[in-house]
C-alpha positions in Angstrom: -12.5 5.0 6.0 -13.5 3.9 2.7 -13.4 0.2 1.7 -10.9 0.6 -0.9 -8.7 2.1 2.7 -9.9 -1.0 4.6 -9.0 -3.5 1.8 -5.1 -1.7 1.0 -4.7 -1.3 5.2 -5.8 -4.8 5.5 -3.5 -6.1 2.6 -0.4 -4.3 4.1 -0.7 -5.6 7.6 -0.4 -8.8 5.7 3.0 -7.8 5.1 4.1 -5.9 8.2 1.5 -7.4 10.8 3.2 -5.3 13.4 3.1 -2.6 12.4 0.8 -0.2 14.6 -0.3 2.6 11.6 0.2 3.5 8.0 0.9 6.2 5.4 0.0 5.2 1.8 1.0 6.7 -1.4 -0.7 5.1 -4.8 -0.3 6.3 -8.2 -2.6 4.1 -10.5 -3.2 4.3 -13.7 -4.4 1.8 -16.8 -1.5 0.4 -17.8 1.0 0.9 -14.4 1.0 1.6 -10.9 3.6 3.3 -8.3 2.7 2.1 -4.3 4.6 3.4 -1.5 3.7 3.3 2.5 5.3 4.1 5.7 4.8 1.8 8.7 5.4 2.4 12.2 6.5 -0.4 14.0 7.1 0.5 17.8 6.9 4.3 17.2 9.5 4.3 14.2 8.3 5.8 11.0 9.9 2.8 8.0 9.4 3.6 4.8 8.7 0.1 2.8 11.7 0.2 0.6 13.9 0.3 3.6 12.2 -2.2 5.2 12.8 -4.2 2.1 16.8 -3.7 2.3 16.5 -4.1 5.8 14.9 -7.8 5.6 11.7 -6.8 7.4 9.4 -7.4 4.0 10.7 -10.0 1.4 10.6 -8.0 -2.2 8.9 -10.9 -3.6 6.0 -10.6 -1.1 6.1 -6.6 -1.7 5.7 -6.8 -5.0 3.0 -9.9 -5.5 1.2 -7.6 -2.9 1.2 -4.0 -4.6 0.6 -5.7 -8.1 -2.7 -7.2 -6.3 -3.4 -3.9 -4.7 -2.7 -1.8 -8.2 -5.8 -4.5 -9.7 -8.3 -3.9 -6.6 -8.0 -0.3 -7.4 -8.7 -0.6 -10.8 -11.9 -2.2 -10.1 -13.1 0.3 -7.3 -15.7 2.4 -7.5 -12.6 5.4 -7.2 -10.5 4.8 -10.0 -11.5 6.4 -12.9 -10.0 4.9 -15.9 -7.6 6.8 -18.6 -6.7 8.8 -16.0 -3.7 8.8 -13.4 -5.6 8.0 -10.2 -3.5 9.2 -6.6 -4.5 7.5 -3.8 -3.0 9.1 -0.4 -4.1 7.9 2.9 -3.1 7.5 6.7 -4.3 4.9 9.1 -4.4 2.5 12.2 -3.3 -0.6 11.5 
């Protein structure tokens, strides 16, 4: 697992810290950033949006964190600026 992995896995278990693993989805790119994962919390696959309408994640906190997440990227040694970087991942929590 790369450290750019670690930091995102380490970020999101911020958010859902019971969640056992996670699926990651990032689009990143100079000027804007998409961020979508999956957590399964006892055995059930939640994508975060639902978990949003569902109460489980505050939107605030979602979005303070993936904004943080988009910038970390940026500075990695992965991105590769002017481009559309995709980030997809799966991991233990």
């Amino acid at each position: 697992m790369t450290e750019l992995e670690k930091h995102v896995i380490s970020q999101l278990t911020q958010l859902v810290p019971n969640a056992e693993s996670f699926e990651v989805r990032a689009n990143i790119s100079d000027k804007s950033f998409s961020v979508e994962f999956f957590a399964f919390v006892d055995g059930v696959k939640q994508q975060c949006f639902d978990m949003i309408d569902n109460g489980i994640i505050k939107e605030k906190d979602f979005d303070n964190a993936v904004k943080q997440l988009a910038e970390f990227i940026r500075t990695s040694p992965e991105y590769r600026p002017g481009e559309v970087n995709k980030f997809q991942f799966s991991s233990n929590a």
